[in-house]
KEVEXZA-808488 format. One record per residue (C-alpha): residue in three letters; x, z, y. Coordinates in Angstrom, 2 decimals, always signed. Example, Ala and Ser with C-alpha at 12.3 -4.5 7.8 and 13.67 -1.06 7.14 Angstrom:
<pts>
  aa      px      pz      py
 Ala  +12.30   +7.80   -4.50
 Ser  +13.67   +7.14   -1.06
</pts>
This chain:
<pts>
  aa      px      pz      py
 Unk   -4.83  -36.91  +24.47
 Unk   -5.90  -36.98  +21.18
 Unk   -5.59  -40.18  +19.44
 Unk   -8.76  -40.04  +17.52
 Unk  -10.95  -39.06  +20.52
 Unk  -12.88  -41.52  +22.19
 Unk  -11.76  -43.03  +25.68
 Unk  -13.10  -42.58  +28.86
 Unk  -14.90  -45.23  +31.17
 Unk  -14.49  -45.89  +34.34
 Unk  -16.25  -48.19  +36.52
 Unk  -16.20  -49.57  +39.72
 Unk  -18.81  -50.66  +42.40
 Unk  -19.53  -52.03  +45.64
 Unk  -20.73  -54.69  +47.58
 Unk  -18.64  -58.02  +48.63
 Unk  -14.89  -57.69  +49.59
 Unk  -15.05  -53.19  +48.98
 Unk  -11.79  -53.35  +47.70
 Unk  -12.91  -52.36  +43.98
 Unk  -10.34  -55.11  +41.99
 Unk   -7.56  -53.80  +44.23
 Unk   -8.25  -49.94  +43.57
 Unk   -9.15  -50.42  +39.88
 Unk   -5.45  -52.57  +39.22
 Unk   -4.30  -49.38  +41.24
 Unk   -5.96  -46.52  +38.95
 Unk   -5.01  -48.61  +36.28
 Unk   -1.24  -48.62  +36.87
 Unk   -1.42  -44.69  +37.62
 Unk   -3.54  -43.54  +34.74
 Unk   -0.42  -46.25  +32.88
 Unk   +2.49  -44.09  +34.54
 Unk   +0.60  -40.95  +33.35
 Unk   +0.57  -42.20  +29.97
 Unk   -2.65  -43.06  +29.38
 Unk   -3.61  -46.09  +27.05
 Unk   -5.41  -48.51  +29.42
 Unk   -7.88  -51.42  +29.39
 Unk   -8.39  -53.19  +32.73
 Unk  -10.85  -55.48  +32.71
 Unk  -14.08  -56.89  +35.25
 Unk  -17.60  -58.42  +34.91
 Unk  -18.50  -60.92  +34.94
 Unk  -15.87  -61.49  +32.41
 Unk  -13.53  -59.72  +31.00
 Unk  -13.48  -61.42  +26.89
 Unk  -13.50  -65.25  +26.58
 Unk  -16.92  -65.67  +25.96
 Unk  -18.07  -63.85  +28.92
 Unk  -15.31  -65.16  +31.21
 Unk  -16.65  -69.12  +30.52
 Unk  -20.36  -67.44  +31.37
 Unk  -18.51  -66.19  +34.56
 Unk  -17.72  -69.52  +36.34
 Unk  -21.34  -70.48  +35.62
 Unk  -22.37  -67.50  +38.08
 Unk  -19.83  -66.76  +40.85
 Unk  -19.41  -70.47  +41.77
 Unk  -21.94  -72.97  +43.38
 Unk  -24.60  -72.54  +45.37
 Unk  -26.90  -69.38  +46.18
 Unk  -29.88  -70.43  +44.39
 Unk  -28.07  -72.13  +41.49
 Unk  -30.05  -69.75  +39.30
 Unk  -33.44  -67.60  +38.94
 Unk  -33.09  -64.06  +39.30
 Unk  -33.90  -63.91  +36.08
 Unk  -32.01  -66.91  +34.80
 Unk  -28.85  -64.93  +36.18
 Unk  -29.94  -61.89  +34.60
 Unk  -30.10  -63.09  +31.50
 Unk  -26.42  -64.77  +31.78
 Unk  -25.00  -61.50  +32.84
 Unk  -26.16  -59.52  +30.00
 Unk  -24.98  -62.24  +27.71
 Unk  -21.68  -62.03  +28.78
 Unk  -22.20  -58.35  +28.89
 Unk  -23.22  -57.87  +25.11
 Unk  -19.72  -60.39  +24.46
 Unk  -17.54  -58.05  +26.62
 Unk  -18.80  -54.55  +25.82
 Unk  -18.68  -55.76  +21.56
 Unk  -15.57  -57.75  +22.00
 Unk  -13.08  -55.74  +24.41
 Unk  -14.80  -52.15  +25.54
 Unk  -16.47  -50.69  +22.94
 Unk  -13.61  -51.40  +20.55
 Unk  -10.97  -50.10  +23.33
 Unk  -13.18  -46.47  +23.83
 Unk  -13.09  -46.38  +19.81
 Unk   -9.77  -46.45  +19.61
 Unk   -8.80  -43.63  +22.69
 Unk   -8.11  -46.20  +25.11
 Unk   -9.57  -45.54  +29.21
 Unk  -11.30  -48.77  +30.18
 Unk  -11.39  -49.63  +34.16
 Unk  -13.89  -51.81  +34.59
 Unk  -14.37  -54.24  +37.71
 Unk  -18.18  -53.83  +38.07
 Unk  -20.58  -53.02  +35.41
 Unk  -24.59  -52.17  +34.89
 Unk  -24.73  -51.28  +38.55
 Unk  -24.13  -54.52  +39.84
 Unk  -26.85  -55.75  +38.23
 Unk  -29.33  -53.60  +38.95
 Unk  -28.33  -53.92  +42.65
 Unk  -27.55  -57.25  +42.94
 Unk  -30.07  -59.02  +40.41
 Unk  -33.31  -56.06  +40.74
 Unk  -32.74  -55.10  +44.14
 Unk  -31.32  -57.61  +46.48
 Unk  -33.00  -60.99  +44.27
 Unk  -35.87  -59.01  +43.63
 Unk  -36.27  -59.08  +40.13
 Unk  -36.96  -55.61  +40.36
 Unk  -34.44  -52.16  +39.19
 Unk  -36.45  -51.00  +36.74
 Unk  -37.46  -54.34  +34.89
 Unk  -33.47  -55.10  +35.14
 Unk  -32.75  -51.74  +33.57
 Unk  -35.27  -52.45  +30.76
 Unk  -33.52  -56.12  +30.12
 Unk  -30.22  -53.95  +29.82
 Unk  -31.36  -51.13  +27.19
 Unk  -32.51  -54.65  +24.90
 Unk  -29.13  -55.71  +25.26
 Unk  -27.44  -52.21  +24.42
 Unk  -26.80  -49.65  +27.03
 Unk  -23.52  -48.33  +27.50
 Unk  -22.92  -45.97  +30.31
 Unk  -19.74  -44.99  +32.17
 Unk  -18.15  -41.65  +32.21
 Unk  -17.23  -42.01  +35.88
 Unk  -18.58  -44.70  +38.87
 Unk  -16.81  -45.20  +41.68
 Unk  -18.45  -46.46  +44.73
 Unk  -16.11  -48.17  +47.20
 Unk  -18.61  -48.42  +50.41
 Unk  -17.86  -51.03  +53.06
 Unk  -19.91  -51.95  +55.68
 Unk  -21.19  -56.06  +54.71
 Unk  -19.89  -57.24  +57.59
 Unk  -16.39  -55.94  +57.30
 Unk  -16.60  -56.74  +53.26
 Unk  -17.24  -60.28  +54.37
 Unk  -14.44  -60.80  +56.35
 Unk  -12.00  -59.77  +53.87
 Unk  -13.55  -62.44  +51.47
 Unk  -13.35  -64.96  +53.62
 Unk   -9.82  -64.50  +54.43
 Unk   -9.17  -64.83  +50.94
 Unk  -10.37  -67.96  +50.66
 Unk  -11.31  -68.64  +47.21
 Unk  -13.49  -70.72  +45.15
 Unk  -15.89  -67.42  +43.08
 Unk  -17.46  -67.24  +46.35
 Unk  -21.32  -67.56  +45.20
 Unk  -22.45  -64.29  +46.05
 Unk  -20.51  -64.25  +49.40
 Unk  -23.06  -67.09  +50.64
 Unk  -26.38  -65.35  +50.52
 Unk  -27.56  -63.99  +54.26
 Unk  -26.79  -60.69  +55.81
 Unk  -29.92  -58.83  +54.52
 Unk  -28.66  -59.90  +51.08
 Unk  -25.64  -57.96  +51.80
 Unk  -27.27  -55.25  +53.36
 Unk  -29.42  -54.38  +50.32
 Unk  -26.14  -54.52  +48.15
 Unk  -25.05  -51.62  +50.18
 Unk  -28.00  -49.55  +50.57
 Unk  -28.97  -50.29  +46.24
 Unk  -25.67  -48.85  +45.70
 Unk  -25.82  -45.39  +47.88
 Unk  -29.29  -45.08  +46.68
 Unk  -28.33  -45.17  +42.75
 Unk  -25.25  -42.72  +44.12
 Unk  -27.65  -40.60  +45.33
 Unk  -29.64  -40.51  +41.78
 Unk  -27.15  -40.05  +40.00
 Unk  -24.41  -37.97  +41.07
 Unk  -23.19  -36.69  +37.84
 Unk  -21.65  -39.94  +37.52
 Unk  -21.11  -41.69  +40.61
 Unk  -19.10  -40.76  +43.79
 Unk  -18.74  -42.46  +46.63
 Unk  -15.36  -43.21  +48.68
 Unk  -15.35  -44.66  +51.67
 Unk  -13.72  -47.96  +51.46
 Unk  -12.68  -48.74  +55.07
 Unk  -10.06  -47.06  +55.33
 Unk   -5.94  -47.55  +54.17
 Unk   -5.43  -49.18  +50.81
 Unk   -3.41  -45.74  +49.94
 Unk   -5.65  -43.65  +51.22
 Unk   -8.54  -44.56  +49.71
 Unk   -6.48  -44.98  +46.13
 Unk   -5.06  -41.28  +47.02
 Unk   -8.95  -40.31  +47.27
 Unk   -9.84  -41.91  +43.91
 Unk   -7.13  -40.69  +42.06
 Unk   -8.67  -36.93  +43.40
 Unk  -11.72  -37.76  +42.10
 Unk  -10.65  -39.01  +38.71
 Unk   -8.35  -36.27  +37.56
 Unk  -10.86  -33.65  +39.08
 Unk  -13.63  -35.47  +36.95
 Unk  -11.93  -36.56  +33.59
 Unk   -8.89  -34.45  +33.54
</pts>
């Protein structure tokens, strides 16, 4: 690749316990052997700024925040981590795997707490829009997601607590925006093997952003 062009973005999506960190350290380490220049990094999180912003929202309890209130703190740790780690990364030819992104906050923040999509997405153009090359949708059904988290057993387990409708609007907010925009976002089915699903993604990114 050439140096001076500008690096490609990849996100990834899904509901609670999809499998998305796991894939994304895997694409990561491929796109690495391949020998690509690579960023992996998640949201919330992701620079300092953002990742002290992140303990205030993935621990505690369910209704620690507003909808909006949460919003609000996303996109501020947003505007850190896109100025302080991606934008700089994509400037210089780096790929940046990202660990969630704008998505999850539509879905999680205008869909399932009801703040609404489209007022979300207005919040998020203030605070500068940036918009992957390539979203990856790892789809689980809630229930099985769930399990997985709670056999993990650890403490950024905010989200994890809100009821099963919650968790059913996760996964039906994030087929829907796959569905609007499929230019950009695909959709692997996350149930199956570890391998097989990475195998799958791999597919998808070379076919997309070879």
């Amino acid at each position: 690749m050439n140096p001076a062009a500008r690096g490609r973005f990849v996100s990834f999506e899904g509901g609670e316990g999809a499998g998305k960190s796991t894939q994304a350290k895997l694409l990561a380490e491929r796109l690495t052997a391949a020998g690509r220049k690579i960023v992996l990094t998640r949201e919330p999180g992701g620079s300092p700024g953002a990742e002290q912003i992140r303990k205030l929202l993935v621990e505690g309890e369910p209704e620690r925040w507003s909808a909006l209130a949460e919003t609000l703190l996303f996109l501020a740790a947003r505007a850190d981590h896109v100025g302080r780690v991606i934008e700089p990364a994509l400037a210089a030819g780096q790929w940046v795997i990202c660990d969630r992104f704008a998505d999850s906050t539509v879905v999680y923040q205008g869909v399932a707490r009801g703040l609404g999509a489209e007022r979300v997405r207005s919040l998020q153009k203030a605070a500068g829009a940036l918009e992957p090359d390539l979203t990856i949708i790892v789809d689980v059904e809630p229930r099985a997601g769930l399990r997985r988290t709670q056999a993990r057993g650890i403490s950024e387990n905010r989200f994890e607590q809100f009821d099963s409708g919650f968790h059913r609007q996760l996964r039906e907010a994030f087929l829907d925006i796959a569905r609007q925009e499929p230019q950009r976002c695909v959709v692997v089915d996350g149930s199956r093997s570890v391998e097989t699903v990475a195998a799958d993604i791999w597919r998808i990114v070379t076919e997309r952003l070879a």
